[in-house]
N, C-alpha and C positions, 0 to 999 in steps of 0.2 A: 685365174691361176697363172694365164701367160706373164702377169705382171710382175706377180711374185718371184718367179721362175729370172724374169729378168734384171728384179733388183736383186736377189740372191747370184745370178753372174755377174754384176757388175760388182757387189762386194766382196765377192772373191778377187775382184783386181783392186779394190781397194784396199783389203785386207794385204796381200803386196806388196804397195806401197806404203803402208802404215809401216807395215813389219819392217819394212827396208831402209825407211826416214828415223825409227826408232833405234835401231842397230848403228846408223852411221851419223846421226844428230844425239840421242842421248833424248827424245823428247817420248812423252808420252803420245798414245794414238788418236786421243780424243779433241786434241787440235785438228786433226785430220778428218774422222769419224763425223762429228756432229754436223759439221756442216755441210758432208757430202750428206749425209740421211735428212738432211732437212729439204735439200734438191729431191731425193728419191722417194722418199715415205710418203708423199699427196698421191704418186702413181699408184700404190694400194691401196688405198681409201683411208688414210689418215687425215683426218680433218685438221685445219688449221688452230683450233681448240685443244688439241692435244700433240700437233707437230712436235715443239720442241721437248716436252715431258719423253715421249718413245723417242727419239735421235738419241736424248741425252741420257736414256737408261740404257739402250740398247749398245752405244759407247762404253756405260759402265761393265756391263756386262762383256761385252768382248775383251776391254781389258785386265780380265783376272788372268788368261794363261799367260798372255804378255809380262804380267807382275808376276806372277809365280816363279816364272822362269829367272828373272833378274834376282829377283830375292832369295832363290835358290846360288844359282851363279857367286853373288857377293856374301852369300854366309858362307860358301866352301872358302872364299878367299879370307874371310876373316875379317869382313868389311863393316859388323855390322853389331855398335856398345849395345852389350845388350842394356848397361847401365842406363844409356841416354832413351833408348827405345822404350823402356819398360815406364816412366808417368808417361808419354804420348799417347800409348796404345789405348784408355780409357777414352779420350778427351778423340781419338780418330774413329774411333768404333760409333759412339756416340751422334758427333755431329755428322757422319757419314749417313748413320741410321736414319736421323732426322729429315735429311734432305729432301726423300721422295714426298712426304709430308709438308714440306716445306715451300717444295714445289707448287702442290697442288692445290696451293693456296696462293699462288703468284699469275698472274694473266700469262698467255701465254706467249704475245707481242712484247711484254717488259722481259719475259723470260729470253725469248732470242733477243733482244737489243743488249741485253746483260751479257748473253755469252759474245755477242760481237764484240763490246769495250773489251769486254778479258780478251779477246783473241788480240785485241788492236793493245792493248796493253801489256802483253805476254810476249810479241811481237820489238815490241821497246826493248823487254827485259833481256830475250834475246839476242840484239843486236848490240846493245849495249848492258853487257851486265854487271849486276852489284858486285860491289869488290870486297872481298875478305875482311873481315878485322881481326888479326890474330889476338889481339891485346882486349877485347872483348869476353864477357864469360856469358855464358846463362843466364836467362832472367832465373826467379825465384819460380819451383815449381807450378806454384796456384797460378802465376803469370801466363808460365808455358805451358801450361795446361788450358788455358782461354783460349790464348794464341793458336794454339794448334785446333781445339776443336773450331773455331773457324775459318782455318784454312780447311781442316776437312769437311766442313757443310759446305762452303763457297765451292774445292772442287767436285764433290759429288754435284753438286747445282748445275756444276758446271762439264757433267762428265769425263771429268777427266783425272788424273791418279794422286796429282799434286804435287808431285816432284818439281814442277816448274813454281811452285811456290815455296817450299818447305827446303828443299837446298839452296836458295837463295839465304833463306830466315837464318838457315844452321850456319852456313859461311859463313856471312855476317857477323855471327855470335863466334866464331873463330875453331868450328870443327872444321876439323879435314876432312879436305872434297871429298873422297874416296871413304869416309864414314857418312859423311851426309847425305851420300848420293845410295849409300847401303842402307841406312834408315829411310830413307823416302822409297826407297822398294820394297822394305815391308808394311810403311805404312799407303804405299798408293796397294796393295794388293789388298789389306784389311779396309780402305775407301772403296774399293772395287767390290769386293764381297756386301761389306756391309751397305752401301751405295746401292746395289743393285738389289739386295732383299728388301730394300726401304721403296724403292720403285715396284717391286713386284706387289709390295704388299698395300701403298697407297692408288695402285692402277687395277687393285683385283676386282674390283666389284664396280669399277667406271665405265658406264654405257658410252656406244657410240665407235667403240676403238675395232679395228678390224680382224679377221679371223687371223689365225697363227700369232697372237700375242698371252705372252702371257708377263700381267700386269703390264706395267708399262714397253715393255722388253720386246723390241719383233724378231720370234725367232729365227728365221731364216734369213734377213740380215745378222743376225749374229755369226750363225754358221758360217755362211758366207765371206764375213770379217776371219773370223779364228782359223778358219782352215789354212790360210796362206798368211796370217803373221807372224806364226812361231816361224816357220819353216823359213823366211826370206829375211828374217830378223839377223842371222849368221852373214848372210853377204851382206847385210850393211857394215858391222863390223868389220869384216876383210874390209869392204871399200874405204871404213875410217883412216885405215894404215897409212893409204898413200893419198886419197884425196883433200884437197884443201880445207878443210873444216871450219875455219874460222869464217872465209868466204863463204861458205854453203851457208851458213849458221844467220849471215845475214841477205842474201839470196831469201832464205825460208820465212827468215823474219820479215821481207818484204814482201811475200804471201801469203803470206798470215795476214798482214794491214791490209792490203787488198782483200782479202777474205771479208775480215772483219769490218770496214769501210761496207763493200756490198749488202751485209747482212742488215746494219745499222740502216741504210737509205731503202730498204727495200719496203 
């Protein structure tokens, strides 16, 4: 019990940081999340057999109020086609759903090695990122409709909301930032719901996972995340106003490759 007791305090200070790097970087938490629960989660009897499956639901899981909130936020602004949103949403539900199934069919050593290149590759994207093409349109739906349901399996896989993949995709295709950044918040929130019931439901009946889980999900790490990301997510914003961003953005990205570097040789 003291263990629990002490990775649930220590995810309250992650939780935090999460909230605070997401407010003043613009990134999802599950860069953050899975790698610290991959440290933490063996201290409560998570076996190395199912480490990465509970890190990377338990991630999913934490950030639905995180998405909620945004997604809230850029529909009062008006940030967000319903036209472009409405074919994605089948094709994100979908492969989101898929993932915890998906997962647990993957070892679990290829599974963290997988999420270190995406951290080490995500890392690139944002220190150096893809550049617009205004003069670009749309693929043809059935296209975009592929497209996106694997971005949303890759980041449910990879617990995290997808924003760092799918505003890239949309820029590129020549929406504007400030729509594509409103779409990726509602669909990292419906990755996050649907994400996290695909983990709940492919971890329900798996032996061997320790007390306070439900499915793949440990609840008091989760708690422990959500209590202090809504709340500290405001002052990162304030801090975006005046601090240097562009700098910080590659700062983070060279935490990230170190992250992700570690996880790969470990």
């Amino acid at each position: 019990m003291e263990s629990v007791l002490w990775v649930f305090t220590l995810c309250i200070m992650l939780g935090a940081l999460v909230g605070f790097m997401a407010g003043l970087l613009g990134i999802g938490g599950g860069l953050l999340i899975v790698p610290a629960l991959l440290y933490l989660l063996p201290s409560v009897g998570v076996d190395e057999a199912h480490l990465p499956h509970v890190a990377i639901a338990t991630s999913l899981a934490a950030i639905i109020l995180t998405s909620l909130s945004s997604a809230r936020a850029h529909y009062s602004r008006g940030n967000i086609p319903f036209s472009l949103l409405k074919p994605l949403l089948p094709a994100v539900l979908l492969g989101a759903l898929a993932s915890g199934f998906v997962a647990q069919m993957v070892p679990a050593d290829d599974l963290r090695r997988g999420f270190a290149l995406f951290v080490i590759l995500m890392a690139v994207q944002m220190a150096y990122p893809l550049k617009a093409e205004s003069q670009r349109s749309l693929p043809a739906n059935g296209l975009l409709f592929a497209i996106t349901l694997v971005i949303a399996l890759l980041a449910a896989l990879m617990g995290i909301g997808g924003g760092v993949l799918l505003v890239p995709l949309l820029s590129f295709f020549g929406v504007q930032l400030r729509q594509a950044v409103g779409v990726s918040s509602v669909t990292g929130l419906c990755i996050a719901l649907s994400g996290s019931l695909g983990y709940i439901l492919a971890g329900w009946r798996v032996e061997g996972l320790p007390e306070w889980t439900l499915g793949y999900v440990f609840v008091p790490a989760l708690l422990g995340v959500v209590m202090t990301s809504t709340l500290v997510a405001p002052l990162g914003v304030r801090a975006a106003c005046s601090w240097p961003t562009p700098l910080l953005k590659k700062i983070f990205a060279l935490l990230l490759a170190i992250i992700g570097l570690r996880l790969v040789l470990a």
